[in-house]
C-alpha positions in Angstrom: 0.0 0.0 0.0 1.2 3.4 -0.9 1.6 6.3 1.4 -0.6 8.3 0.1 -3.4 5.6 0.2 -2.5 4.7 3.6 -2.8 8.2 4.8 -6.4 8.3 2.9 -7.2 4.8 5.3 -6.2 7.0 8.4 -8.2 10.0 7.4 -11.3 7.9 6.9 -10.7 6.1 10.6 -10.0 9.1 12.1 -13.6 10.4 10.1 -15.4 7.8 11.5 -14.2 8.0 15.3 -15.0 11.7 15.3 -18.4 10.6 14.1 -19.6 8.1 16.9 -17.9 10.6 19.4 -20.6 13.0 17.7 -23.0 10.4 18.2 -22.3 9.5 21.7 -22.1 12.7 22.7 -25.9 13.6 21.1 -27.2 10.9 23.2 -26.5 12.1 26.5 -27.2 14.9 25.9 -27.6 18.3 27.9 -25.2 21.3 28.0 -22.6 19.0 27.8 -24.0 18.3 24.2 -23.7 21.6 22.6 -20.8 22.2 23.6 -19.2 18.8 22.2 -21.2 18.5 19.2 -19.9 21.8 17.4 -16.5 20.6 18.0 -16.6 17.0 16.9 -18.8 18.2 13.6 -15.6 20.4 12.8 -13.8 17.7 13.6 -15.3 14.9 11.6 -15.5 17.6 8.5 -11.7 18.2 8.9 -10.6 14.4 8.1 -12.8 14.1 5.8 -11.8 16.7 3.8 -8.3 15.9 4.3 -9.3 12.4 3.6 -10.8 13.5 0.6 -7.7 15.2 -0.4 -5.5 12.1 0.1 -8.0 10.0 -2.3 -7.6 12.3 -5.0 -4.4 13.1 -4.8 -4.0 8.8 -4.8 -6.0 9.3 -8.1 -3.8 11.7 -9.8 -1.0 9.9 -8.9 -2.3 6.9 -11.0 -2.8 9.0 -13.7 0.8 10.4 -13.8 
């Protein structure tokens, strides 16, 4: 596996883990809950974007 692939794998964990945070987090509940929530949405957009960035940058790399 390439680098740049297996950075792409670690985006998309690190995606997903910042997700069921998100989703453990909405189901308690509370204050506690909007504060956390904002953070781990910004958080789960971040890798995935960066994730993204990794995919295509796998793709071009195939085309070169």
């Amino acid at each position: 596996m390439d680098p740049i692939a297996l950075f792409a794998v670690i985006g998309l964990a690190l995606a997903a883990y910042a997700l069921f945070n998100g989703v453990v987090s909405m189901a308690h509940g509370g204050i506690e809950d909007q504060r956390a929530s904002h953070v781990y949405m910004f958080k789960r957009v971040g890798w995935q974007g960066l994730a993204a960035l990794f995919v295509l940058l796998g793709l071009l790399s195939q085309i070169a």
